[in-house]
TORNU-580133 format. One record per residue (C-alpha): x, y, z. Coordinates in steps of 0.2 Angstrom, whole numbers, padded with zeros to 4 digits, always signed. Example, Ala and Ser with C-alpha at 12.3 -4.5 7.8 and 13.67 -1.06 7.14 Angstrom:
# TORNU-580133
+-------+-------+-------+
!    xx !    yy !    zz !
+-------+-------+-------+
! +0062 ! -0022 ! +0039 !
! +0068 ! -0005 ! +0036 !
+-------+-------+-------+
# end
This chain:
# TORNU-580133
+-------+-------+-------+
!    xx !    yy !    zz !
+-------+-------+-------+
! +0835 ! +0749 ! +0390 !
! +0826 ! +0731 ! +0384 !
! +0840 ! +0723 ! +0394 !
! +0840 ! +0733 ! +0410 !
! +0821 ! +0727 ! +0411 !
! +0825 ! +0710 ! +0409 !
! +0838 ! +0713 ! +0422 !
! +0827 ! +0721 ! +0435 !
! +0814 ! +0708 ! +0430 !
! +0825 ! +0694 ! +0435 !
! +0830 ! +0701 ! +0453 !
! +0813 ! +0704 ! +0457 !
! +0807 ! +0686 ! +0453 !
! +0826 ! +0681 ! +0463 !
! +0817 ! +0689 ! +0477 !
! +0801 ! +0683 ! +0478 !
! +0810 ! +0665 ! +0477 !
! +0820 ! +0668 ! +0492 !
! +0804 ! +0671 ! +0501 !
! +0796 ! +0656 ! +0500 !
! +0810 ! +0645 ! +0503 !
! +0810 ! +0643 ! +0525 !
! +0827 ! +0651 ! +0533 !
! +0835 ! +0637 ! +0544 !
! +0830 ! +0649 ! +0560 !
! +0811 ! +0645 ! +0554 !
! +0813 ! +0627 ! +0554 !
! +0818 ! +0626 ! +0573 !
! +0800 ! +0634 ! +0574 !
! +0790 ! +0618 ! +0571 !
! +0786 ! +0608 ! +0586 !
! +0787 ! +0592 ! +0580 !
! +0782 ! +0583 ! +0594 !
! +0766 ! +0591 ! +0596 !
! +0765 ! +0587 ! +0575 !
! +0767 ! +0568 ! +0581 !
! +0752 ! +0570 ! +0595 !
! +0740 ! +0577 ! +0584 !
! +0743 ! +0565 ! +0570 !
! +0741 ! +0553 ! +0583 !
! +0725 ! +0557 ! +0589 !
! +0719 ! +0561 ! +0569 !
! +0724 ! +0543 ! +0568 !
! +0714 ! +0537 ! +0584 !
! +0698 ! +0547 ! +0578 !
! +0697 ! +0540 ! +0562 !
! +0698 ! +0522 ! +0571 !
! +0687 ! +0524 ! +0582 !
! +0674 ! +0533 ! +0568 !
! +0680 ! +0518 ! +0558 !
! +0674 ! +0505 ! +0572 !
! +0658 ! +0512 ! +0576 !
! +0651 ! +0513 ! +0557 !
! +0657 ! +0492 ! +0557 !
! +0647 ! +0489 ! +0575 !
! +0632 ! +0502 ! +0566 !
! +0631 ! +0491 ! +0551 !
! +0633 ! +0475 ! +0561 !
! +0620 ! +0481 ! +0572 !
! +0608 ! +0483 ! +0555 !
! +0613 ! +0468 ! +0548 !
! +0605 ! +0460 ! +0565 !
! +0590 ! +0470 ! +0563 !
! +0586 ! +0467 ! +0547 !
! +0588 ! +0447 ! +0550 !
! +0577 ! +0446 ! +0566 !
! +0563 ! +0456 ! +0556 !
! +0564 ! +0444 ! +0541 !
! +0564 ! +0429 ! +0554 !
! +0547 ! +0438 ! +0562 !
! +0539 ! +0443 ! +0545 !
! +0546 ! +0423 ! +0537 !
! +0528 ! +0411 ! +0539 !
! +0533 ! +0397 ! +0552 !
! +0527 ! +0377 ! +0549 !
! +0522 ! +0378 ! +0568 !
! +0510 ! +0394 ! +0566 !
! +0499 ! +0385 ! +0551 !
! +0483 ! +0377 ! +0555 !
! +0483 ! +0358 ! +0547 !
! +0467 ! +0355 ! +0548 !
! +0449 ! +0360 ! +0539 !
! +0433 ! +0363 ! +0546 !
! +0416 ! +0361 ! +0532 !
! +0399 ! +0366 ! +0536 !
! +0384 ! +0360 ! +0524 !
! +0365 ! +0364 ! +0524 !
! +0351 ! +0366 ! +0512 !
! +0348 ! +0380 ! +0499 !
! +0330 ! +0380 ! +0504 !
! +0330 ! +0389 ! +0520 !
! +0333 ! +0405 ! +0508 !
! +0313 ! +0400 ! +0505 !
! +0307 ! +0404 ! +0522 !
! +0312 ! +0423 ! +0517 !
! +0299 ! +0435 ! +0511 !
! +0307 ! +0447 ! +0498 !
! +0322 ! +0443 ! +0488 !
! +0330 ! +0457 ! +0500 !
! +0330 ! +0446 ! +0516 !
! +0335 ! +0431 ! +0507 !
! +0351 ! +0441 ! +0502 !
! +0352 ! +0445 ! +0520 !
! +0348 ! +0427 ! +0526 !
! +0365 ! +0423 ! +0515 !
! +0376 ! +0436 ! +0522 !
! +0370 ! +0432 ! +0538 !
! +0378 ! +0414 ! +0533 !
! +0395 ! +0422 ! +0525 !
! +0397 ! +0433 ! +0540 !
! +0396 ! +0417 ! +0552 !
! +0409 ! +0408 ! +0544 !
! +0421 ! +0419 ! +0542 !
! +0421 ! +0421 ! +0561 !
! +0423 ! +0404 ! +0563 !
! +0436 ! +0402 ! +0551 !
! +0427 ! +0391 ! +0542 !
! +0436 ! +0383 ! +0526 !
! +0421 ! +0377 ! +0517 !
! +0404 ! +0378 ! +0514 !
! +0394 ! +0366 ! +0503 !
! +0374 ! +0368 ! +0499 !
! +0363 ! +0354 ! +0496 !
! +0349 ! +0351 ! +0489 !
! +0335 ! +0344 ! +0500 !
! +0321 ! +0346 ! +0487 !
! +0325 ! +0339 ! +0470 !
! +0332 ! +0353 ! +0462 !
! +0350 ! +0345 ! +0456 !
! +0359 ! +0362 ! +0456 !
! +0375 ! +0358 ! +0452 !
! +0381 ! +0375 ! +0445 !
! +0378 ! +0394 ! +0450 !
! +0371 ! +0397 ! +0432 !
! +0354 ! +0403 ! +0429 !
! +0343 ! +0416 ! +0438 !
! +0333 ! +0416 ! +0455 !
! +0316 ! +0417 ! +0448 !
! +0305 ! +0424 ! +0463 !
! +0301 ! +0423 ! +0480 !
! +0289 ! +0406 ! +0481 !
! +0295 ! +0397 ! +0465 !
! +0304 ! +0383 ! +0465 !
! +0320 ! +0379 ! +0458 !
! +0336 ! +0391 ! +0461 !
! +0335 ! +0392 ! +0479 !
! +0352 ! +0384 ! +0481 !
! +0359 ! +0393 ! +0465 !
! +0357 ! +0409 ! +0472 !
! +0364 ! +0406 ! +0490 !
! +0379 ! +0399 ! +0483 !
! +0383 ! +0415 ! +0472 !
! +0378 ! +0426 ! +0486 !
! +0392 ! +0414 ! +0498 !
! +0405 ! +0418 ! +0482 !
! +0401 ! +0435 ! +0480 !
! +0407 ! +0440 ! +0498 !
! +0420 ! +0428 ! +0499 !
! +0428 ! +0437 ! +0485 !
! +0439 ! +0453 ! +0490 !
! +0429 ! +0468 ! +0482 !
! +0445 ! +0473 ! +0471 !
! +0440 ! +0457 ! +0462 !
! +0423 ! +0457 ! +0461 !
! +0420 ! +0466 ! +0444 !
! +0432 ! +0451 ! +0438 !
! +0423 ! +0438 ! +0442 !
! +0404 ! +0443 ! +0445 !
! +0397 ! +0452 ! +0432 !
! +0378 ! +0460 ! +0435 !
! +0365 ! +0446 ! +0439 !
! +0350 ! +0448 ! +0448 !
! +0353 ! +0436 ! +0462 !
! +0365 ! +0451 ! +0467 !
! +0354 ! +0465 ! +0465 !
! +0355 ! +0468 ! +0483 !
! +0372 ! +0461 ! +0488 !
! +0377 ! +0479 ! +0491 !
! +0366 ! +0480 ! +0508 !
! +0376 ! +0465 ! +0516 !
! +0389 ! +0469 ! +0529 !
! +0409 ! +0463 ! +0525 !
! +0417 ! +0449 ! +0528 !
! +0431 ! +0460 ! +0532 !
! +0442 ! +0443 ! +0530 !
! +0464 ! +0444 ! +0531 !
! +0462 ! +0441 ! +0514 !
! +0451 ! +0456 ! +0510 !
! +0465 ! +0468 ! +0509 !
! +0466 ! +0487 ! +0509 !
! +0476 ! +0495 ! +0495 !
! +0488 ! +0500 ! +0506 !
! +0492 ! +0487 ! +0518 !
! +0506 ! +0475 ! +0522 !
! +0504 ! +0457 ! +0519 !
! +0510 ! +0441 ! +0514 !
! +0499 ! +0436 ! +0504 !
! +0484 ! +0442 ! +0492 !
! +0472 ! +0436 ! +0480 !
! +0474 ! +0443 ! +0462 !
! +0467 ! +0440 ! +0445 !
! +0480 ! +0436 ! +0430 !
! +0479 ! +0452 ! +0417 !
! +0480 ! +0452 ! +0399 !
! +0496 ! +0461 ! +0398 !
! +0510 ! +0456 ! +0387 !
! +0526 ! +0452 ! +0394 !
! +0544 ! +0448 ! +0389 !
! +0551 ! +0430 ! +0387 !
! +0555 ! +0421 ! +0400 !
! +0544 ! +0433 ! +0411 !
! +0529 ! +0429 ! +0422 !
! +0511 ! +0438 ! +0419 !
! +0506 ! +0453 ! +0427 !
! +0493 ! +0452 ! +0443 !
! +0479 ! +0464 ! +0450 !
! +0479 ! +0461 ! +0468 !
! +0472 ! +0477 ! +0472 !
! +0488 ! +0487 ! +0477 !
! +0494 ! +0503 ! +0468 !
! +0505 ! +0494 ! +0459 !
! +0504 ! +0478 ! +0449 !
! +0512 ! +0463 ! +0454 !
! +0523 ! +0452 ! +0443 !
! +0524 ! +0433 ! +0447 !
! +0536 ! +0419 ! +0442 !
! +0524 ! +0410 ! +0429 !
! +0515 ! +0412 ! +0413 !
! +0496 ! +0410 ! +0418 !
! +0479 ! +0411 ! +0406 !
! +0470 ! +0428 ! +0407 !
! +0457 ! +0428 ! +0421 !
! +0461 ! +0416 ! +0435 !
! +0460 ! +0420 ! +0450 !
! +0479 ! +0415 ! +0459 !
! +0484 ! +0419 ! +0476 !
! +0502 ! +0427 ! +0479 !
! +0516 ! +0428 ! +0490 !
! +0522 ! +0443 ! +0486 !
! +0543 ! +0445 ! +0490 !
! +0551 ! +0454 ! +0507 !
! +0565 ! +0463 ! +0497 !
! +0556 ! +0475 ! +0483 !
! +0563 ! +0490 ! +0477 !
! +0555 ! +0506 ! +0480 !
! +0557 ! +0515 ! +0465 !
! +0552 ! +0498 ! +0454 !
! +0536 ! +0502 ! +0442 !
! +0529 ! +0484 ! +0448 !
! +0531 ! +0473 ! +0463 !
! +0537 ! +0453 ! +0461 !
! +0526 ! +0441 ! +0470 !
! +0525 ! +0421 ! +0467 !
! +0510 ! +0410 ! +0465 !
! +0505 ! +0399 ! +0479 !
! +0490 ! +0385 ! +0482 !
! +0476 ! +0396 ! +0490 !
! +0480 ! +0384 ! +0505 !
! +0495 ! +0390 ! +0509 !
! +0491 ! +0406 ! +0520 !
! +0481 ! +0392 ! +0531 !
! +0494 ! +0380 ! +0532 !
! +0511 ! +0386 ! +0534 !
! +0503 ! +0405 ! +0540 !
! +0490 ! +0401 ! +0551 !
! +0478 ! +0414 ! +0541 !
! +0460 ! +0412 ! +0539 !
! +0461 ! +0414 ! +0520 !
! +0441 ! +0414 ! +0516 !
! +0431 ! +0397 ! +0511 !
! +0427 ! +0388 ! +0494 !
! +0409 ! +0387 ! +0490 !
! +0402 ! +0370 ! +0483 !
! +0386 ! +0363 ! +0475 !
! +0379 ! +0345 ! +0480 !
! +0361 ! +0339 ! +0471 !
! +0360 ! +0329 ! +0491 !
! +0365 ! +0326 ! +0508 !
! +0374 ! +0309 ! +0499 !
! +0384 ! +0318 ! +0488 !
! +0391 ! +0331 ! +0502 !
! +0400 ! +0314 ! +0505 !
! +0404 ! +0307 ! +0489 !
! +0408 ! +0323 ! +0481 !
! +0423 ! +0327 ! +0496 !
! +0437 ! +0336 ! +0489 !
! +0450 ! +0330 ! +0499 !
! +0456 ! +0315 ! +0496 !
! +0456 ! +0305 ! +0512 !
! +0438 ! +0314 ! +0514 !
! +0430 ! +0317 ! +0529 !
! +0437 ! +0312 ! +0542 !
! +0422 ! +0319 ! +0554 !
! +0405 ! +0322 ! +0551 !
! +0395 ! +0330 ! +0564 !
! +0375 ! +0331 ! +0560 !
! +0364 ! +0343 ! +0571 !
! +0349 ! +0340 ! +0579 !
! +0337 ! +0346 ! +0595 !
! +0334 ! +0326 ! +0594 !
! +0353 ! +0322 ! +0595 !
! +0363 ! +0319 ! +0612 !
! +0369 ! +0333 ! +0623 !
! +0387 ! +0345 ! +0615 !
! +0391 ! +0347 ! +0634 !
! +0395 ! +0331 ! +0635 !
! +0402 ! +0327 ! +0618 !
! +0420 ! +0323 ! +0615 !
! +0426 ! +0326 ! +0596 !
! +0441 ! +0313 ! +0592 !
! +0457 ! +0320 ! +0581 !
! +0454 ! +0323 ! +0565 !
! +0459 ! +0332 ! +0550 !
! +0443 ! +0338 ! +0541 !
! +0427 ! +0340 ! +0550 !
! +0410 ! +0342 ! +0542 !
! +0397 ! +0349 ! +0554 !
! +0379 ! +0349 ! +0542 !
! +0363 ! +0358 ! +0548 !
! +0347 ! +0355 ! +0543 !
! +0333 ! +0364 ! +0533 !
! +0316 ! +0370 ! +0539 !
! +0311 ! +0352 ! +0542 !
! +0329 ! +0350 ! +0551 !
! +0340 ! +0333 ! +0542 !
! +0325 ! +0320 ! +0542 !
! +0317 ! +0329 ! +0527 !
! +0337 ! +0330 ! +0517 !
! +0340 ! +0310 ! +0524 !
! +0323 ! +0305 ! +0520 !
! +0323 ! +0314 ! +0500 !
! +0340 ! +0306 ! +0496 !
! +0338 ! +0291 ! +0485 !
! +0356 ! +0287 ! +0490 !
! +0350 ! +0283 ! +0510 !
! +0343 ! +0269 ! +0513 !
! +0341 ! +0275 ! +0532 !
! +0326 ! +0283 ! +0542 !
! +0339 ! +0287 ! +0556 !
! +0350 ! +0304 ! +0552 !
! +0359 ! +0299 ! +0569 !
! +0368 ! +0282 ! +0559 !
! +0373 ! +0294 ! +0545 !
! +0386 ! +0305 ! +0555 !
! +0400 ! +0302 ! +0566 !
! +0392 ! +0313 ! +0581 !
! +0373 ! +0319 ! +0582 !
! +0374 ! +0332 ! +0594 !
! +0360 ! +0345 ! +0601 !
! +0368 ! +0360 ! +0602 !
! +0359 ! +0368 ! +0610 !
! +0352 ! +0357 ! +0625 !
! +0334 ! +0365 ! +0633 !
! +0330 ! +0379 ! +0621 !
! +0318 ! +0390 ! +0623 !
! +0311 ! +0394 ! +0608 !
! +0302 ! +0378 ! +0599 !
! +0313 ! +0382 ! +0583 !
! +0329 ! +0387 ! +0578 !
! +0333 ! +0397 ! +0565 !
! +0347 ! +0388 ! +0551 !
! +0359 ! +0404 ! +0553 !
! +0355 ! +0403 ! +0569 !
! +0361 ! +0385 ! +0572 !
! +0377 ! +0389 ! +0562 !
! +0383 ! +0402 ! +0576 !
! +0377 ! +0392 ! +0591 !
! +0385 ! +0376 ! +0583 !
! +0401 ! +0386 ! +0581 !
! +0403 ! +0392 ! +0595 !
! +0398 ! +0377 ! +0605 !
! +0410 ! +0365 ! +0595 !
! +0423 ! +0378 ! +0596 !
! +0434 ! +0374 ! +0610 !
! +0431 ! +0356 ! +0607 !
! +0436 ! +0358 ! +0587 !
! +0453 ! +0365 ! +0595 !
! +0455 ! +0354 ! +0608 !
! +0455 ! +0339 ! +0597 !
! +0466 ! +0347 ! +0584 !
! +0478 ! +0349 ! +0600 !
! +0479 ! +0329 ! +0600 !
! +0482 ! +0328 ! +0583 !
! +0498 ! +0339 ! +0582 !
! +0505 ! +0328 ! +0599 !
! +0502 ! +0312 ! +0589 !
+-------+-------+-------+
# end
């Protein structure tokens, strides 16, 4: 019985075998022509899909160069030269309360930053010889820190507000820095915008060897940078095109803060300086070739309409106290001159046939501005065709 299974077994599987295997009739069946077409046109396809990816990614590859050419700073977009302004801490006497002498100084800020200026340096036209921001304003009428306190105010809003717990602890001079309006420089970023560049201050993080030290330059993310700088400086950084999106930190390289100016052409905020008198504004230049430019203003000087500024490279345009620049020539006991006209390279009224009998100092500084403006770039024209 076992056997006549295995038997009947066998012929079945026999059967189902024979199945499968094609009869010669169901050969002929197959149109093999049309078998070729198709492949032929599977082939095409994928060809042509092939193709279309390579001009795609071609196409991206293009893209993604001419964005990093616009993005990339250009030498021929930066700004080569400086422009200075100096004047007298004192004017912040002529205020009445210690909340309009912060608003006399952020009048100041705010004029500068509209006309790019690079630098401003207080004087002293009274014999004060303040020649750093410490100490205290010590009231309204009392000699003594007047020149002190404008420059902190000056650094205060200079500074992007990210970093101004960093750098400017409580002080009294800044009780009322919180009513002043913004610079609103390119420098003061938001936390979420795109740029270049941004001013950060060094952390005391660790890191690993052979790595650079960690930034706050006010984004979501810290920034890492290519060197190993003490705790507490203030840098600026060029922060990479190529970052990684998933990264815990961005990477970013330190540059001179005069780098957005030059090879950008971005206003990138101004340095504020101390001078104990008009002579040291001079002396005490921090460029090396000094200035090339000096420009004094005065109701008594010559007419700006008809002025003519010669090339330069850094101009220093300095506005007088309350007194106007006879009282800051006549204090210095560098000067040995009763004329301010033979201290400057220009003496220029800027503001020919005034009406009123006085003008304020912040008031001056815009008028001035905007007066020497097209002359300023006019003359910085010349320089670049020499």
């Amino acid at each position: 019985m076992a056997g006549l299974l295995k038997i009947a077994i066998h012929l079945k599987n026999c059967a189902c075998t024979q199945k499968l295997i094609p009869t010669p009739g169901e050969e002929k069946k197959i149109d093999w022509r049309k078998w070729k077409q198709e492949k032929k046109e599977e082939k095409k396809k994928w060809k042509e899909i092939k193709l279309l990816r390579k001009l795609e990614k071609k196409r991206m590859q293009e893209v993604m160069e001419k964005k990093k050419e616009d993005m990339e700073p250009m030498e021929g977009k930066g700004r080569p030269y400086t422009v200075s302004i100096a004047l007298p801490g004192s004017i912040l006497n002529n205020a009445q309360s210690p909340e309009l002498r912060t608003y006399l100084a952020g009048q100041i800020a705010r004029a500068c930053a509209i006309f790019n200026v690079d630098e401003i340096v207080v004087f002293d036209e009274q014999g004060e010889d303040s020649k750093t921001i410490e100490g205290e304003f010590e009231g309204v009428k009392k000699r003594g820190q007047a020149c002190v306190q404008l420059a902190r105010i000056l650094q205060y809003l200079e500074c992007p507000q990210y970093l101004r717990k960093s750098f400017f602890p409580k002080h009294q001079d800044l009780q009322f820095a919180g009513l002043l309006n913004p610079l609103d420089s390119p420098h003061h970023v938001r936390i979420d915008e795109e740029s270049d560049y941004r001013e950060g201050v060094v952390l005391s993080r660790p890191t690993k060897p052979g790595r650079g030290s960690f930034v706050n330059c006010g984004m979501r993310k810290e920034v890492q940078i290519d060197k190993q700088l003490e705790p507490g400086l203030r840098v600026t950084v060029r922060l990479e095109k190529q970052q990684h999106p998933d990264s815990k930190m961005r990477k970013g390289t330190v540059v001179s803060s005069h780098q957005p100016r030059t090879v950008s052409g971005l206003y990138w905020g101004y340095s504020v300086r101390l001078a104990s008198c008009l002579s040291a504004v001079f002396a005490e230049c921090p460029f090396k070739e000094g200035y090339d430019l000096s420009i004094g203003t005065s109701e008594r000087g010559a007419s700006v309409d008809q002025a003519v500024v010669p090339s330069f490279s850094h101009a220093l345009i300095v506005f007088g106290g309350l007194q106007g620049l006879e009282a800051g020539v006549e204090a210095d006991p560098n000067l040995e001159v009763s004329d301010p006209s033979t201290v400057f390279d220009l003496y220029l009224d800027t503001c020919p046939g005034q009406g009123s009998r006085t003008i304020r100092t912040e008031e001056a500084i815009l008028i001035s501005l905007s007066a020497l403006r097209p002359r300023i770039e006019e003359a910085a024209k010349k320089n670049r065709s020499n």
